[in-house]
N, CA, C and O atoms as a printed pandas DataFrame, in Angstrom:
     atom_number atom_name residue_name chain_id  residue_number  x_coord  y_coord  z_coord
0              1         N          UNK        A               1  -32.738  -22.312    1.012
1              2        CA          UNK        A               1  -31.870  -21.344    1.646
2              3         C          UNK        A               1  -31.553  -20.207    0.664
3              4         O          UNK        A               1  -31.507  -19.008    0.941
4              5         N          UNK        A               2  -31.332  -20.812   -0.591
5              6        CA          UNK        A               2  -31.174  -19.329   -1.776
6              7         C          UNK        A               2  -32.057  -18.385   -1.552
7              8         O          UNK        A               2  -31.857  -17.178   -1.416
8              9         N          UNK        A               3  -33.202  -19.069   -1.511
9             10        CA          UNK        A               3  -34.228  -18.427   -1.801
10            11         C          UNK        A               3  -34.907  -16.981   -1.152
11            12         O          UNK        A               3  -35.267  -15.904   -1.626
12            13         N          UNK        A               4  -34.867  -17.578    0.157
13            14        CA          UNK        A               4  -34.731  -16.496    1.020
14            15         C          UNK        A               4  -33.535  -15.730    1.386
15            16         O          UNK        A               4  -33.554  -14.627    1.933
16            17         N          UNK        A               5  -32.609  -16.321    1.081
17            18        CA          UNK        A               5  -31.540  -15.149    0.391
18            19         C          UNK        A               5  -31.380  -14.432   -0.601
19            20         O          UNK        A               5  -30.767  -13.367   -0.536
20            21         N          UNK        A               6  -31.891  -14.887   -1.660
21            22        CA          UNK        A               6  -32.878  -13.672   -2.504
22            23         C          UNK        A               6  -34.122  -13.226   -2.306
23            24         O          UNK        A               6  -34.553  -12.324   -3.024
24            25         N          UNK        A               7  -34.909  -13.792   -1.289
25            26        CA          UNK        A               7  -36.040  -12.710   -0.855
26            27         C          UNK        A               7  -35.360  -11.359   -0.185
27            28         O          UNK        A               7  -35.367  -10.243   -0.705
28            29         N          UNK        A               8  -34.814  -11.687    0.994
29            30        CA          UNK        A               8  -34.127  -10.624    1.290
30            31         C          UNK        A               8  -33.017   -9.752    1.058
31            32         O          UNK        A               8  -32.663   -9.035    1.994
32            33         N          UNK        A               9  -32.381   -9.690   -0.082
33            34        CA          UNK        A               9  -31.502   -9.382   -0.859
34            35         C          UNK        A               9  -32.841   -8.207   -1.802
35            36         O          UNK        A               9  -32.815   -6.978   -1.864
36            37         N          UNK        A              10  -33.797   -9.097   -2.365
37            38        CA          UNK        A              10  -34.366   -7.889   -2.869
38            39         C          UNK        A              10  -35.500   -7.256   -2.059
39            40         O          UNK        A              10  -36.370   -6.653   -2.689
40            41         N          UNK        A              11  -35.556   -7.310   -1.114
41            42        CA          UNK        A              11  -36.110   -6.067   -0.230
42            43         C          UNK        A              11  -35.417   -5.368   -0.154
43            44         O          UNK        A              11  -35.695   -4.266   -0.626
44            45         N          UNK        A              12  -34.135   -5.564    0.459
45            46        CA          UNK        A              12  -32.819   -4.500    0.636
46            47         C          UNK        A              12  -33.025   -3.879   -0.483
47            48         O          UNK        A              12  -33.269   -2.677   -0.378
48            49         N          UNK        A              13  -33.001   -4.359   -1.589
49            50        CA          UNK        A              13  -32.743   -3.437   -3.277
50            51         C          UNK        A              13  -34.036   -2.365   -3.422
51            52         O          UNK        A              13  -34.123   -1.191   -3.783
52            53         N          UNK        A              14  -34.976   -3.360   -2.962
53            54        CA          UNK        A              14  -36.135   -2.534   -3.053
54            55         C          UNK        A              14  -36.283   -1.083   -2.214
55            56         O          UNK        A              14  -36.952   -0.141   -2.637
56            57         N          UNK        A              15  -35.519   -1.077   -0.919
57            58        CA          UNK        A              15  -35.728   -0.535   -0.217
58            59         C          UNK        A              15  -35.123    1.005   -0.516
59            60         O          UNK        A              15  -35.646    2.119   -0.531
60            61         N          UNK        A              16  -33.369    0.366   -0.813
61            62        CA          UNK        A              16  -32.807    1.380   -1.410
62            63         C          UNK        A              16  -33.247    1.928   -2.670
63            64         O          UNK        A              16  -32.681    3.009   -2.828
64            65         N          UNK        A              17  -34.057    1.637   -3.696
65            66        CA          UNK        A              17  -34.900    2.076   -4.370
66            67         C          UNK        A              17  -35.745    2.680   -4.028
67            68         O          UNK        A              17  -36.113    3.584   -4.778
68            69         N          UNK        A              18  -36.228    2.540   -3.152
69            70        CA          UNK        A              18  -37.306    3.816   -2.807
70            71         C          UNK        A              18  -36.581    4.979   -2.117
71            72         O          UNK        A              18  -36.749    6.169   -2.385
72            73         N          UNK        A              19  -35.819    4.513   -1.267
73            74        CA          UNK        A              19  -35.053    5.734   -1.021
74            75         C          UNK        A              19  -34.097    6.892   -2.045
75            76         O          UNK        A              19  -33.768    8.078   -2.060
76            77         N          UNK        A              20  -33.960    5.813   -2.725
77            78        CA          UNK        A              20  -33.132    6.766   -4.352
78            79         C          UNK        A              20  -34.363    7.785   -4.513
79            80         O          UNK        A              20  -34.451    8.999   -4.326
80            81         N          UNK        A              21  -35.189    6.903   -4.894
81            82        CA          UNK        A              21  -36.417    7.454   -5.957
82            83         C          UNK        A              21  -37.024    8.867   -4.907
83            84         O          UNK        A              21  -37.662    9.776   -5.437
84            85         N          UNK        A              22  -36.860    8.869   -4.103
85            86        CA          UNK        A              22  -37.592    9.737   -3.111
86            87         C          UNK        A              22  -36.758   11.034   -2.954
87            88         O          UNK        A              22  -37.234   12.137   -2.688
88            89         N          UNK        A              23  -34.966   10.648   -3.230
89            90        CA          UNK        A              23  -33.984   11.958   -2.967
90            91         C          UNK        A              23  -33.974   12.186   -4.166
91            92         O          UNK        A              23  -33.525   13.274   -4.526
92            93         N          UNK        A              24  -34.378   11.405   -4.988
93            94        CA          UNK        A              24  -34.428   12.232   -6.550
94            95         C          UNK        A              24  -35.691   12.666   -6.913
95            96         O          UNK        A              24  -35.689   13.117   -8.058
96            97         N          UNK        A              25  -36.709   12.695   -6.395
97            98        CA          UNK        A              25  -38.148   13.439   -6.564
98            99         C          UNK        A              25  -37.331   15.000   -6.027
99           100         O          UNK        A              25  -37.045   15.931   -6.780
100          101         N          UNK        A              26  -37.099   14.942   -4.649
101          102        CA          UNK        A              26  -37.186   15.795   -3.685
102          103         C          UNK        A              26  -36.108   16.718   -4.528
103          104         O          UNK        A              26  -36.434   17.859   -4.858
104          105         N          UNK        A              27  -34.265   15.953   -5.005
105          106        CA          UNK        A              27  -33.468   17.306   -5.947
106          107         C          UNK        A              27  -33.866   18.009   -6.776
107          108         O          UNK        A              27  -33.546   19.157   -7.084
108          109         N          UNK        A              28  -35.116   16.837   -7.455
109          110        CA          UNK        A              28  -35.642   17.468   -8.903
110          111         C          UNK        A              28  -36.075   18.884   -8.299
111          112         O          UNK        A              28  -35.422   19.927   -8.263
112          113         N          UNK        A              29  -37.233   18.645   -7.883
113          114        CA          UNK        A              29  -38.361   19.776   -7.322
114          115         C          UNK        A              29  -37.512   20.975   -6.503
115          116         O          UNK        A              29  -38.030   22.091   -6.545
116          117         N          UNK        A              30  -36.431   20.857   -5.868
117          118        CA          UNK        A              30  -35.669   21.419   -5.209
118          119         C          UNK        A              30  -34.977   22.582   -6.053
119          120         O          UNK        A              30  -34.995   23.784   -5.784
120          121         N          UNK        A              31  -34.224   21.811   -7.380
121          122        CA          UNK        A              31  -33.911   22.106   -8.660
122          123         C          UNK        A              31  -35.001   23.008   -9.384
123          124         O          UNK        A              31  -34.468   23.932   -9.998
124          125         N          UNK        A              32  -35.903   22.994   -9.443
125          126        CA          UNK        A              32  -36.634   23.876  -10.192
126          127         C          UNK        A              32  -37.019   24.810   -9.403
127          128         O          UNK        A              32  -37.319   25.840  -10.007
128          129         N          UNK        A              33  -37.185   24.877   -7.700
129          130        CA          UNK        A              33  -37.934   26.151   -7.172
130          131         C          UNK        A              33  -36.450   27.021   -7.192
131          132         O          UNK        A              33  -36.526   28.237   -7.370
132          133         N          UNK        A              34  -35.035   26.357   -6.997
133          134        CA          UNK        A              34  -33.995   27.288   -7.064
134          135         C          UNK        A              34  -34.032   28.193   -7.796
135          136         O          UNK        A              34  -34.099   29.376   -7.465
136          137         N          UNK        A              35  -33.975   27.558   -9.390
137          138        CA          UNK        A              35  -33.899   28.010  -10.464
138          139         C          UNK        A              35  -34.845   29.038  -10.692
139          140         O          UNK        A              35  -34.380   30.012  -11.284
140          141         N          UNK        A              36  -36.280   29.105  -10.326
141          142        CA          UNK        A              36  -37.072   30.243  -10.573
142          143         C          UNK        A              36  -37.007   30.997   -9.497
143          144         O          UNK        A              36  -37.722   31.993   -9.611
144          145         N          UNK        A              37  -36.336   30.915   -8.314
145          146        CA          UNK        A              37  -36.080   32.046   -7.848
146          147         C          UNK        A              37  -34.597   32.319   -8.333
147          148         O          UNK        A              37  -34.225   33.315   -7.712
148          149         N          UNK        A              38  -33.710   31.931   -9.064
149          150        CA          UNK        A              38  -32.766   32.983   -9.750
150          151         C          UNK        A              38  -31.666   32.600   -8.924
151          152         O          UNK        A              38  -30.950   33.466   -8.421
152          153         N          UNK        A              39  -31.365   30.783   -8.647
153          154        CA          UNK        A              39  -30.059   30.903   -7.704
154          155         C          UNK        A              39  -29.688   29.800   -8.908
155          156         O          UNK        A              39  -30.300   28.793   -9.263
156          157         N          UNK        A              40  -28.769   30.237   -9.266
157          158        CA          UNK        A              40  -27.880   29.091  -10.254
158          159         C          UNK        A              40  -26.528   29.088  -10.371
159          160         O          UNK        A              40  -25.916   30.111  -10.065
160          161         N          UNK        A              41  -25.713   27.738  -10.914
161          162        CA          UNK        A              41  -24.246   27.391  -11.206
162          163         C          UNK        A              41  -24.134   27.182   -9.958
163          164         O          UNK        A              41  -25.176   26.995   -9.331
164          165         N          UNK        A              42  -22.525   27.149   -9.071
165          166        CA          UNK        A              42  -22.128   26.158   -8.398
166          167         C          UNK        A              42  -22.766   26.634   -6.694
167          168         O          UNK        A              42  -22.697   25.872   -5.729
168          169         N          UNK        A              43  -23.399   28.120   -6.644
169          170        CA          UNK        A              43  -24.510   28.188   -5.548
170          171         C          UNK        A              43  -25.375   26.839   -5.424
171          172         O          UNK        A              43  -25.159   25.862   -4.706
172          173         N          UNK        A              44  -26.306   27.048   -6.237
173          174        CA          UNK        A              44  -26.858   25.825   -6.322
174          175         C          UNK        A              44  -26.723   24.178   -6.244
175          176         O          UNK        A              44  -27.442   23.226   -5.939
176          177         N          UNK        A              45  -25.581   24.375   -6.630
177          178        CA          UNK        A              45  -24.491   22.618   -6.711
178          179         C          UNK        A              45  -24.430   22.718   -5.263
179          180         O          UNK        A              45  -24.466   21.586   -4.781
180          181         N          UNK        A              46  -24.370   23.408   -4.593
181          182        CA          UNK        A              46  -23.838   24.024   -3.063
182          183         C          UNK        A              46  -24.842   23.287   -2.411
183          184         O          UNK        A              46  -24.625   22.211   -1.854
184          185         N          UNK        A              47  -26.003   23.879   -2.473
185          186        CA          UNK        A              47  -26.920   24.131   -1.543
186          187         C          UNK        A              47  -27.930   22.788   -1.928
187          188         O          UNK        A              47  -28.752   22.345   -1.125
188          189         N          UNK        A              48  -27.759   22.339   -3.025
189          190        CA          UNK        A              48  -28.297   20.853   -3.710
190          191         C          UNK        A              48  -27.399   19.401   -3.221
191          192         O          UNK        A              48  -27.773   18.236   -3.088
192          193         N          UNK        A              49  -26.387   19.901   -3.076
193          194        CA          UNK        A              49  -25.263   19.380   -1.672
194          195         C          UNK        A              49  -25.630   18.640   -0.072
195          196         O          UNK        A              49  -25.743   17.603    0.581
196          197         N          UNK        A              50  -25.693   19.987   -0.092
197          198        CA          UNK        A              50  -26.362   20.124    1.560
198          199         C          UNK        A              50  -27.682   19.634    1.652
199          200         O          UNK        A              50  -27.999   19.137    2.732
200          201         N          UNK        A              51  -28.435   19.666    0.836
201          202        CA          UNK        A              51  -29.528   19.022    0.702
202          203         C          UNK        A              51  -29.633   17.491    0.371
203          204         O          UNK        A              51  -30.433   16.821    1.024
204          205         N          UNK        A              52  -28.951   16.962   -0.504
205          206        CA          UNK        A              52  -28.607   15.218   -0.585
206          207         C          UNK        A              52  -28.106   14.926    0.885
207          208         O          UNK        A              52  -28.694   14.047    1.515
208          209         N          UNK        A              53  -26.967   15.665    1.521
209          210        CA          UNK        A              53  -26.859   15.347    2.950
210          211         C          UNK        A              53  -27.699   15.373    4.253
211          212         O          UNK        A              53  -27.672   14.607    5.216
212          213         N          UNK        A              54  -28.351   16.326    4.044
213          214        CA          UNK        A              54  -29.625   16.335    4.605
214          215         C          UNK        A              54  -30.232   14.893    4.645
215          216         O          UNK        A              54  -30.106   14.193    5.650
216          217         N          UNK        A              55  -30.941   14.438    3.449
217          218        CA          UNK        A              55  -31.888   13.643    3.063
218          219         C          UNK        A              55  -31.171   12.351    3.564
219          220         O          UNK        A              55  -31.651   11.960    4.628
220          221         N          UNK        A              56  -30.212   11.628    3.113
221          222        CA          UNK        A              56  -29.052   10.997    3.554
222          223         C          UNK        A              56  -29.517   10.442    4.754
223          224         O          UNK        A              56  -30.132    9.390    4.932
224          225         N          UNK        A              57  -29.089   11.406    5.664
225          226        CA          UNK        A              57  -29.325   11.342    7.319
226          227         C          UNK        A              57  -30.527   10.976    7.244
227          228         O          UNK        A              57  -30.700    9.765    7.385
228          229         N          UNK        A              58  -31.567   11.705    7.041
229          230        CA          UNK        A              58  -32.725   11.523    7.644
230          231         C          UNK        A              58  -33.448    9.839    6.758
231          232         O          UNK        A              58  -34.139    8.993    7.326
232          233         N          UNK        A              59  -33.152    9.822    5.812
233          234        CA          UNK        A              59  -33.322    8.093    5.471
234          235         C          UNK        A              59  -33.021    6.717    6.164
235          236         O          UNK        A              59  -33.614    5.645    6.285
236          237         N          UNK        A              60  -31.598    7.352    6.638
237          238        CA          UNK        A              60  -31.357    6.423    7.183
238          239         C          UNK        A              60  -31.876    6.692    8.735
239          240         O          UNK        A              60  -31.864    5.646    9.384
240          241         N          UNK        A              61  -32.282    7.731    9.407
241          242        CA          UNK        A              61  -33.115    7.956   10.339
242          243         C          UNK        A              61  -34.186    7.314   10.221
243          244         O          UNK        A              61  -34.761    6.793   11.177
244          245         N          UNK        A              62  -34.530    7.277    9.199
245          246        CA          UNK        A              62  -36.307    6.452    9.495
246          247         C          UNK        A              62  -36.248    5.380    8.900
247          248         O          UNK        A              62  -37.321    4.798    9.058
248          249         N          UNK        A              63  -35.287    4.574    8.053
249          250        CA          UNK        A              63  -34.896    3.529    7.492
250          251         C          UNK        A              63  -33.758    3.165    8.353
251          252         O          UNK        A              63  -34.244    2.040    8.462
252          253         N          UNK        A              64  -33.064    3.114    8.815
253          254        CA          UNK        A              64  -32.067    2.631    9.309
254          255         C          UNK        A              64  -31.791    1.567    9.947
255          256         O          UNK        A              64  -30.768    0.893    9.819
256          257         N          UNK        A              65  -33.264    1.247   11.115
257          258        CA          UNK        A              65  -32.921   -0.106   11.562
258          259         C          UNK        A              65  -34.111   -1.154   10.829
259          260         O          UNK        A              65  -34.468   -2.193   11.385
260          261         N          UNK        A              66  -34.398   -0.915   10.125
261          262        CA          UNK        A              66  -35.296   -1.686    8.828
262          263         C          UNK        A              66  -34.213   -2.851    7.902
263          264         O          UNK        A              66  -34.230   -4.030    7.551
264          265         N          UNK        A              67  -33.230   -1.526    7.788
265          266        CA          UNK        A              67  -32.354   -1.548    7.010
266          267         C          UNK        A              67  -31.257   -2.814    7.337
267          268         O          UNK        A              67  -30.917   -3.791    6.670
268          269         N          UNK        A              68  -30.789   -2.219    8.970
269          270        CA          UNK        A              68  -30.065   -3.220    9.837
270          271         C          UNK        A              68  -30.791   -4.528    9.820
271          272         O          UNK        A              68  -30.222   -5.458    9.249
272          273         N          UNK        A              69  -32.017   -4.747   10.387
273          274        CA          UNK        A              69  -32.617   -5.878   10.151
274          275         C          UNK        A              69  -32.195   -6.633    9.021
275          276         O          UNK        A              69  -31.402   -7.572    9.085
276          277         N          UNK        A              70  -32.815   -6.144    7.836
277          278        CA          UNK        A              70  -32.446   -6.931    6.589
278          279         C          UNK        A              70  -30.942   -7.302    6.417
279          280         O          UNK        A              70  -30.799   -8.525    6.398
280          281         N          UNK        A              71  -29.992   -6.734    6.309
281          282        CA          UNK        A              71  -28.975   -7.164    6.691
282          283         C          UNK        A              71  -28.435   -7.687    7.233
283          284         O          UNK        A              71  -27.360   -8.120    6.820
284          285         N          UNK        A              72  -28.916   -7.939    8.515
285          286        CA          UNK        A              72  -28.798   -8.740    9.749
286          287         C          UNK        A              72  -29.199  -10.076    9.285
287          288         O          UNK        A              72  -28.385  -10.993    9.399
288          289         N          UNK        A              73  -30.223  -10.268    8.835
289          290        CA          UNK        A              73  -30.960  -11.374    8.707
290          291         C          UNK        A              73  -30.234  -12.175    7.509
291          292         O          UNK        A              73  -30.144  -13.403    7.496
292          293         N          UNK        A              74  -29.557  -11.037    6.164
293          294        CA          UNK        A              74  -29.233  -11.973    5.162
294          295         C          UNK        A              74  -28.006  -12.309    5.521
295          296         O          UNK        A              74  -27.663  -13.416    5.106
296          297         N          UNK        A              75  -26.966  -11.538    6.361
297          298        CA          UNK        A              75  -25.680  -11.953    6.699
298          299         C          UNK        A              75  -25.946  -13.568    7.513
299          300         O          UNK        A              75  -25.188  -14.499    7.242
300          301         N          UNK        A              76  -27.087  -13.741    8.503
301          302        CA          UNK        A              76  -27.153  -14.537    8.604
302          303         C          UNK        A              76  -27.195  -15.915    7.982
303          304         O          UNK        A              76  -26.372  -16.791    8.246
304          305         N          UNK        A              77  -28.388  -16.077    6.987
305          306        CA          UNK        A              77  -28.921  -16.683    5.938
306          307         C          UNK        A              77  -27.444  -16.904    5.305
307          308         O          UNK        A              77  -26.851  -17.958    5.533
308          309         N          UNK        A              78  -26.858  -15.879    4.496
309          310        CA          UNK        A              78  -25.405  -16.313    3.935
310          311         C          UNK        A              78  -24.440  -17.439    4.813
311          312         O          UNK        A              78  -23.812  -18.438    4.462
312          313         N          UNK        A              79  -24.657  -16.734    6.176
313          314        CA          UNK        A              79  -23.407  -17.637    6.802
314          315         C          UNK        A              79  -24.128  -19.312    7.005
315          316         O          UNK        A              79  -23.520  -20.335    6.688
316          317         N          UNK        A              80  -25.267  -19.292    7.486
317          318        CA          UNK        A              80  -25.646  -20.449    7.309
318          319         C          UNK        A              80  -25.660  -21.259    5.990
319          320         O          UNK        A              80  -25.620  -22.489    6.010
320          321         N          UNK        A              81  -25.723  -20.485    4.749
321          322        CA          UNK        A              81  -25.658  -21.489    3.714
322          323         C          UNK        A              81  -24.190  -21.946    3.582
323          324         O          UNK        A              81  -23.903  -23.055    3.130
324          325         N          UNK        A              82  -23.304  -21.079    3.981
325          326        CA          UNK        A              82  -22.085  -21.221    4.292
326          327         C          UNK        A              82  -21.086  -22.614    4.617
327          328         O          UNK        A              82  -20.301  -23.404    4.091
328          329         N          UNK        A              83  -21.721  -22.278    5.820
329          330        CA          UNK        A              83  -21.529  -23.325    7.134
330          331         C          UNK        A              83  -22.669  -24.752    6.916
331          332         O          UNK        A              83  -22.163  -25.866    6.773
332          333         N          UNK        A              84  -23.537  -24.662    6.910
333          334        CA          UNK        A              84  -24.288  -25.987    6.351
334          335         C          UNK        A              84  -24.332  -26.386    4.619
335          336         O          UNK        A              84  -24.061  -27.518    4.218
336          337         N          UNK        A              85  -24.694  -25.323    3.766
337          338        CA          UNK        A              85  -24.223  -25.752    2.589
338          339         C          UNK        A              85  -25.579  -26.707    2.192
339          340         O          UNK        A              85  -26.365  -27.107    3.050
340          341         N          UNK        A              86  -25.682  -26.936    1.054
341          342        CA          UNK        A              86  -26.278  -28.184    0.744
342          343         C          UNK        A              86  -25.272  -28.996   -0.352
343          344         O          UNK        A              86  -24.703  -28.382   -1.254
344          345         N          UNK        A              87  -25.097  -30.752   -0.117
345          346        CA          UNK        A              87  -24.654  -31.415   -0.732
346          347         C          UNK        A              87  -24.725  -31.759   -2.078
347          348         O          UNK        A              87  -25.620  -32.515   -2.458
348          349         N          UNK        A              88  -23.833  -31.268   -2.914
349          350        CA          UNK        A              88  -23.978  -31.424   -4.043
350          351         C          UNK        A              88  -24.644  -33.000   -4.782
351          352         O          UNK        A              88  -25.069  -32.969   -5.936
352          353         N          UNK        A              89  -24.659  -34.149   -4.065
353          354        CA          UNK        A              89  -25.395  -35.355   -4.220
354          355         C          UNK        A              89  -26.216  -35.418   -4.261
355          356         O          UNK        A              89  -26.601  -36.238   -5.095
356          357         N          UNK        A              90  -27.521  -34.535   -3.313
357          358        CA          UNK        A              90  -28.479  -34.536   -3.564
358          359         C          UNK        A              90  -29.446  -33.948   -4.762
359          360         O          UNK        A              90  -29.553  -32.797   -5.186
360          361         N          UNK        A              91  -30.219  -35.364   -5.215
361          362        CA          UNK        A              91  -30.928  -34.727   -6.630
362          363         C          UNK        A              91  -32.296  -33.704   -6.405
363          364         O          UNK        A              91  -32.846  -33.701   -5.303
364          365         N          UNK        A              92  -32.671  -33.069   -7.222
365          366        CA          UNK        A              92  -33.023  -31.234   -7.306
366          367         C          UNK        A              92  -34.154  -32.349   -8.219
367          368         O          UNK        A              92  -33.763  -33.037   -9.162
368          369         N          UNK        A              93  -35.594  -32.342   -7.707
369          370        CA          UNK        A              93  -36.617  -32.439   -9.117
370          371         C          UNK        A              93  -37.277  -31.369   -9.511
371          372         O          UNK        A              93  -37.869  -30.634   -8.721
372          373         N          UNK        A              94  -37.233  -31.179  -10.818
373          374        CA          UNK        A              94  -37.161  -30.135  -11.467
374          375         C          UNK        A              94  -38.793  -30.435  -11.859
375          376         O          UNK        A              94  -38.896  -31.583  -12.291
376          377         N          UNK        A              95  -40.355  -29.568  -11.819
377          378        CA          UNK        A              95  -41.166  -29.826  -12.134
378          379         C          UNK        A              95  -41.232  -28.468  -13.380
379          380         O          UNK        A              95  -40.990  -27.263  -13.322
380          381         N          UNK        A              96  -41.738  -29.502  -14.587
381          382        CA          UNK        A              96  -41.653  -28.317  -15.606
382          383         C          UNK        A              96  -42.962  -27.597  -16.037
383          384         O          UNK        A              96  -42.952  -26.950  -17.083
384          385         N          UNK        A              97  -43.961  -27.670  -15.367
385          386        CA          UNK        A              97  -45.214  -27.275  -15.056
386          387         C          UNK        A              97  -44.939  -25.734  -14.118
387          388         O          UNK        A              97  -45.772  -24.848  -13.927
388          389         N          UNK        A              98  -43.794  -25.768  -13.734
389          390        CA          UNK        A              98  -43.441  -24.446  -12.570
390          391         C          UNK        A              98  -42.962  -23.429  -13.550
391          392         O          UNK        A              98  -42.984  -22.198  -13.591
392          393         N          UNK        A              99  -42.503  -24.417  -14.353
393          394        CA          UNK        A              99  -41.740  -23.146  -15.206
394          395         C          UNK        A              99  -42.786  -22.227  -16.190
395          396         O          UNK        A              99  -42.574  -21.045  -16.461
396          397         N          UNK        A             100  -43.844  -22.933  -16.621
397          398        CA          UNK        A             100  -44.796  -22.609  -17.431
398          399         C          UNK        A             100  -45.639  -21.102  -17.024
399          400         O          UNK        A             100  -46.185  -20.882  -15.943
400          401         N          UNK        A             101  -45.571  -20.153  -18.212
401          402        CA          UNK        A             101  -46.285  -18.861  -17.363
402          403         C          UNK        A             101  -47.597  -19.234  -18.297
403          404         O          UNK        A             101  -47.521  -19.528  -19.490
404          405         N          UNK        A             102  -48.854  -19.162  -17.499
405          406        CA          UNK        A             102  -50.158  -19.288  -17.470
406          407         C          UNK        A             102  -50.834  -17.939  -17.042
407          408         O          UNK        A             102  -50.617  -17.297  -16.015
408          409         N          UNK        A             103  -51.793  -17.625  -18.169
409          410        CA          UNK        A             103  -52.540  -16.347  -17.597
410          411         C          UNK        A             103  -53.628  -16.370  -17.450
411          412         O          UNK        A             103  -54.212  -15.382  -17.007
């Protein structure tokens, strides 16, 4: 049950990682065509603004129910480990051959 509560925990991370990585390609580049056309200081903070809001929306426009899903699914997963739990009595065999990194 962890487990796939950390599978999907890091998709979510992953996901929002790409979405970071994508509004920060897009300010960078945004950032430099300003600048050589000659719009700078808090114009720019302005309009670099409006532009993170922009992007914002539209992420979660095309991510959004991706997004819901995953969430959906781990809120689930949580509440079930929750509510069923596993018993601390039961013994865990530990194979130490798993742990071993082999290349």
């Amino acid at each position: 049950m962890q487990s796939i509560f950390d599978t999907l925990l890091s998709f979510i991370l992953m996901l929002l990682g790409f979405i970071v990585a994508a509004v920060a390609f897009v300010e960078v580049a945004a950032r430099a065509v300003l600048s050589s056309i000659g719009i700078h200081g808090q114009f720019q903070t302005v309009l670099l603004l409006c532009l993170l809001c922009a992007l914002i929306v539209v992420a979660f426009r095309i991510f959004g129910r991706l997004l819901a899903v995953l969430l959906t699914a781990a809120f689930v997963v949580y509440l079930l480990h929750a509510l069923l739990g596993v018993p601390p009595n039961i013994p865990v065999r530990e194979n130490s051959s798993e742990k071993a990194i082999t290349l």
